[in-house]
N, C-alpha and C positions, 0 to 999 in steps of 0.2 A: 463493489465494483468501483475502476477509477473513473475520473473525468478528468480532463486537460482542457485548457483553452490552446492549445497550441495546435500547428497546421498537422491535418489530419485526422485532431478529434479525437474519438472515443477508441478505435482502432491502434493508434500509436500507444494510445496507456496502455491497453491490452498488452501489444508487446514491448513496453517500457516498462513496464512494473511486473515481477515476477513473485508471487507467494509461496515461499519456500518452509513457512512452519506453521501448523495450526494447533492451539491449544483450547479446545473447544468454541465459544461465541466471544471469549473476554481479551484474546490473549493472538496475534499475528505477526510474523515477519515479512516484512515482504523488501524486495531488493528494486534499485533503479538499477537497470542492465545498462544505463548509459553512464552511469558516473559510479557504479558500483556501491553505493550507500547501501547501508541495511538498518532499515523502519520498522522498530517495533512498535505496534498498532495496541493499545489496553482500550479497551470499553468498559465500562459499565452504565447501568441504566439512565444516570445521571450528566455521563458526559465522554468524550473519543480522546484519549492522550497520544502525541504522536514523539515516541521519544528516540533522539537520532544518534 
């Protein structure tokens, strides 16, 4: 789930961030609907990479 500090909160990332791929727990994309960016999300146990 996202968070923002910006106005409106939790609510806006909801619909500012859209998750468009999932490759089981390691592996997401997810888009900002406002600037059109596409964020692949990698995890693993050790640590969150966010690569743009």
């Amino acid at each position: 789930m996202w968070c923002t500090i910006e106005k409106g909160g939790l609510n806006m990332a909801k619909e500012r961030f859209v998750e468009t791929y999932t490759q089981g727990v390691t592996k997401k994309v997810v888009v900002d609907t406002q600037t059109r960016v596409n964020y692949l999300l990698m995890s693993s146990i050790m640590n969150l990479s966010v690569i743009v």
